[in-house]
C-alpha positions in Angstrom: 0.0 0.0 0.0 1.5 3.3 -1.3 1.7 6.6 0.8 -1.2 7.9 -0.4 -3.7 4.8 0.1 -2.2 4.6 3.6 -2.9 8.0 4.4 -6.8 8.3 3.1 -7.3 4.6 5.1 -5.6 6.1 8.7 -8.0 9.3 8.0 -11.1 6.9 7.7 -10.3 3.8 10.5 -9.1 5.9 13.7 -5.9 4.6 16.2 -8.1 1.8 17.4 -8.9 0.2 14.9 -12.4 1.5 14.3 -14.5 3.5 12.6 -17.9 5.8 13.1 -19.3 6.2 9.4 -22.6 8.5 8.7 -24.0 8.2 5.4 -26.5 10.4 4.1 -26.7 9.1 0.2 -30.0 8.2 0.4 -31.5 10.8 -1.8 -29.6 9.0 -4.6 -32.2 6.8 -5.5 -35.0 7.5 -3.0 -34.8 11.4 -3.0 -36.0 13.9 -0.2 -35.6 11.1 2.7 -37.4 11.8 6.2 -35.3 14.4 8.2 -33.0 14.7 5.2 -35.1 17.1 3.5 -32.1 19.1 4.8 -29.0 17.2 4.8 -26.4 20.4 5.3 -29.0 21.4 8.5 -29.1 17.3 9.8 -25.7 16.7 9.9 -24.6 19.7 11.1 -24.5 19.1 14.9 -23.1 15.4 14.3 -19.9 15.9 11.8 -18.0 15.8 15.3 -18.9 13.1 16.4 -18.6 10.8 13.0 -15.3 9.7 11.4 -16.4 10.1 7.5 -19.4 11.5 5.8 -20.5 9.0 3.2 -22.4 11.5 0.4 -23.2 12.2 -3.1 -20.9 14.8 -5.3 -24.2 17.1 -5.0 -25.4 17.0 -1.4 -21.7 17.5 -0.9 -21.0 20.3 -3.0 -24.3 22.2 -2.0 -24.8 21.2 1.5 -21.3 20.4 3.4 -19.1 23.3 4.1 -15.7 22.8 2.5 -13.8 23.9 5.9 -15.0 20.5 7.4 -12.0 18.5 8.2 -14.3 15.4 8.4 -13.1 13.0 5.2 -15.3 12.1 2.7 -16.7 8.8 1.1 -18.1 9.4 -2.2 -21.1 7.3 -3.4 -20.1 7.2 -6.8 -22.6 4.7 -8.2 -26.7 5.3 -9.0 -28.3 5.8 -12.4 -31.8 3.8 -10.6 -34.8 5.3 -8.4 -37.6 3.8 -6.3 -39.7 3.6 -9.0 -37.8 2.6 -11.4 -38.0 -1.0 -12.8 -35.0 -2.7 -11.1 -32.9 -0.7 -8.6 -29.7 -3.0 -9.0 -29.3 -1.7 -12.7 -26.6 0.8 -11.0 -23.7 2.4 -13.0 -20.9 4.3 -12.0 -21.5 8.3 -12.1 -18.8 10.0 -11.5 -15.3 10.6 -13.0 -11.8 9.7 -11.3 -10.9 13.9 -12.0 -14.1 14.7 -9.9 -12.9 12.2 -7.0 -9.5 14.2 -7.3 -11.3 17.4 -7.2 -13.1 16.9 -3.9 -10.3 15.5 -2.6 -12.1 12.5 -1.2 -10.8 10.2 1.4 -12.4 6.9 -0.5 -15.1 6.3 -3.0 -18.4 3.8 -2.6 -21.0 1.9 -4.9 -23.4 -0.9 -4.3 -22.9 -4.2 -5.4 -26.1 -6.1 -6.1 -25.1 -10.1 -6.0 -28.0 -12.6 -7.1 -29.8 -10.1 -9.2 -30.4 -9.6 -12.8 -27.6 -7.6 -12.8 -24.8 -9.2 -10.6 -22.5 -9.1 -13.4 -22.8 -5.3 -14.2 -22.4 -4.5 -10.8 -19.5 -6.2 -9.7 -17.5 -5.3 -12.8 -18.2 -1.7 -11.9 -16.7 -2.6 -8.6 -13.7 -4.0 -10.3 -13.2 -0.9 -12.4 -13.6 1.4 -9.9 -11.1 -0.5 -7.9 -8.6 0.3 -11.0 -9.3 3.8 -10.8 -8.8 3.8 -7.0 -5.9 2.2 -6.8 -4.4 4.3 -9.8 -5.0 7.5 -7.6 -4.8 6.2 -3.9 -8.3 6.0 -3.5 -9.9 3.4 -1.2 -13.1 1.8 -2.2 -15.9 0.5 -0.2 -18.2 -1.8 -1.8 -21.7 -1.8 -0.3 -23.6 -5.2 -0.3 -26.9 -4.1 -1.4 -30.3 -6.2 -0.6 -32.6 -3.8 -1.9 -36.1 -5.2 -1.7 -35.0 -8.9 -1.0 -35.2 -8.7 2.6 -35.0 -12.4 3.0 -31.4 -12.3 1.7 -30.3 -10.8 5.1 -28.4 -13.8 6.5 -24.7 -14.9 7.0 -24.8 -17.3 4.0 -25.7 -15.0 1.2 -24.1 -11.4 3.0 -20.5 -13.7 3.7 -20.7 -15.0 -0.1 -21.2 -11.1 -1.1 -18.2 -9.5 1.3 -16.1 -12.0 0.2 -16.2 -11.6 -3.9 -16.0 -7.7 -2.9 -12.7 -8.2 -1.5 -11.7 -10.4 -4.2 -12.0 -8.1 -6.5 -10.4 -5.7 -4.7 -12.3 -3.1 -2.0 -10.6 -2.2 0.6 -13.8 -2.4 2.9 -17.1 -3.8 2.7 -20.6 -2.7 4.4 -22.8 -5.1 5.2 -26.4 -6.1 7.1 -25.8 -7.4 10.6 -27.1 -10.6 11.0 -27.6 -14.0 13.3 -24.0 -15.5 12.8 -22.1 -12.5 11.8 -19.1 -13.4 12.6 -18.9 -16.0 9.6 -19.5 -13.3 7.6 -16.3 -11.3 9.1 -14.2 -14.4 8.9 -15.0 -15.1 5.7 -13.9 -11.4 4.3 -9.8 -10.9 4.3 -11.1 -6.7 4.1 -12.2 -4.8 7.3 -16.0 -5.1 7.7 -18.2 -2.1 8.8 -21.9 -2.5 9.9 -24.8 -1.3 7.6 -27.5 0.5 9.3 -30.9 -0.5 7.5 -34.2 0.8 8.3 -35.0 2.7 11.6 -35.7 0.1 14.1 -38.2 0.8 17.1 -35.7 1.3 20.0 -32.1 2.9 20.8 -31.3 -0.7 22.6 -32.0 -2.6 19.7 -29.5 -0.8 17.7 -26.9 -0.5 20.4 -26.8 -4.4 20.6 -26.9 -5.3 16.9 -23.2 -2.6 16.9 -21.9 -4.2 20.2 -22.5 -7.9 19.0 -21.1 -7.2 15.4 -18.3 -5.6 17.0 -17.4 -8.1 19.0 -17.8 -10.6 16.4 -14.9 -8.7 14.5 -17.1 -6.0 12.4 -14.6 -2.7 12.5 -17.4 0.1 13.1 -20.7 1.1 11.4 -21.7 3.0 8.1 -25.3 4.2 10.5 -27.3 6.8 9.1 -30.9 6.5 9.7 -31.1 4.9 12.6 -29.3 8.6 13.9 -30.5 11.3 12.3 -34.6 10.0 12.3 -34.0 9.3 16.0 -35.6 12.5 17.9 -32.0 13.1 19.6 -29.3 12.2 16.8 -26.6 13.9 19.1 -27.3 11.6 21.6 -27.7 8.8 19.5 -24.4 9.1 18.2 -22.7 10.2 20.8 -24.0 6.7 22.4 -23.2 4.6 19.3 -19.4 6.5 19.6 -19.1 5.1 23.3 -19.6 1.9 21.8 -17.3 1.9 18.9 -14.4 3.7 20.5 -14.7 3.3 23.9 -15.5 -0.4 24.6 -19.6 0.6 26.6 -21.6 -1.9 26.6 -25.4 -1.8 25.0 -26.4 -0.8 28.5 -23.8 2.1 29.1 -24.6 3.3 25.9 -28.2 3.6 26.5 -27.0 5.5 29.7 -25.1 8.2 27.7 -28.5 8.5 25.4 -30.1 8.9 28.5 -28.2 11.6 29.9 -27.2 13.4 26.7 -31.1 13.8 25.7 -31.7 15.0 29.3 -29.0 17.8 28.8 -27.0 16.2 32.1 
């Protein structure tokens, strides 16, 4: 790994190890997203507390402030909405020159394995890896389920981590699921935890990061399940005990707890 590579992974995975990702993409293929209507106002109060902003070349262009020293992963695939026909029918959309020019820390796009369009989308992966590695430039390849929910589970998820690292990302987000830590076993790249829909409590989510972390999962890539809580700060601030400072589910909820109170 040259200079450069090393430098954009050590600004994304922090001394220990681990990593706090916030992705706010979403409006790529879904568009103005609950409590995202906003995304320069929602993230606002949270870029502290998150080691990489995972956005679009247009959210961050119109919406982050270029004097954030908070690196940046640049989804670089799309091309597919909600109501389009197939969502997995992705292609890359942006150049290697724009990467350069907003001086990105590492680049992302969904992989959609199983589909009518596995092939497609894992050759994107493989030639965006070429341009990455050209430049320096870290990719993360995202293991997207899209509608088939039932696909959430260690068999399928481990089978798509590990053909992302084999053709060359450097990390891979995936689901969190029962057995997880075949999936992280199975996948020779560093393994963050994807978010998902918003689930019905704080706990819930605090044990789903604890148990993938323990189970050898470096971090999370979290949005939603922040910023559509009624306290993001809080709720990150508690998901950022667990990732960096070894609380448990339950000391986590207790920093929720307090920073929601304003103790």
């Amino acid at each position: 790994m040259d200079w450069g590579m090393q430098n954009r992974m050590a600004r994304l995975i922090q001394d220990d190890g681990h990593c706090l990702f916030l992705p706010i993409d979403h409006g790529y293929f879904q568009g103005p997203t609950r409590k995202l209507e906003k995304p320069g106002e929602t993230v606002k109060p949270l870029l502290s507390y998150c080691d990489a902003l995972f956005v679009t070349r247009g959210v961050l262009r119109s919406a982050i402030n270029a004097n954030t020293k908070v690196p940046i992963i640049l989804r670089v695939s799309g091309g597919t909405s909600m109501i389009g026909k197939d969502l997995a029918n992705e292609g890359i959309t942006t150049s290697v020159q724009e990467m350069l020019r907003l001086n990105v820390a590492a680049i992302g796009l969904s992989i959609f394995v199983g589909t009518d369009y596995e092939r497609e989308s894992l050759l994107n992966l493989a030639k965006l890896v070429d341009a990455g590695e050209e430049y320096g430039i870290p990719v993360m390849a995202v293991t997207a389920v899209g509608r088939e929910l039932g696909k959430r589970d260690a068999r399928y998820l481990g089978l798509c981590c590990r053909i992302a690292a084999e053709l060359g990302a450097r990390v891979v987000k995936t689901y969190y699921c029962a057995d997880f830590d075949k999936i992280v076993n199975g996948c020779p790249v560093p393994v963050v935890i994807a978010g998902g829909p918003q689930v019905d409590t704080e706990m819930e989510v605090f044990e789903f990061i604890y148990d993938g972390m323990q189970k050898g999962a470096i971090g999370v890539n979290l949005g939603r399940n922040i910023w559509q809580n009624d306290y993001p700060v809080a709720m990150i601030r508690a998901i950022d005990a667990i990732i960096h400072h070894d609380a448990r589910p339950q000391d986590a909820q207790e920093v929720y707890n307090i920073v929601k109170n304003g103790k």
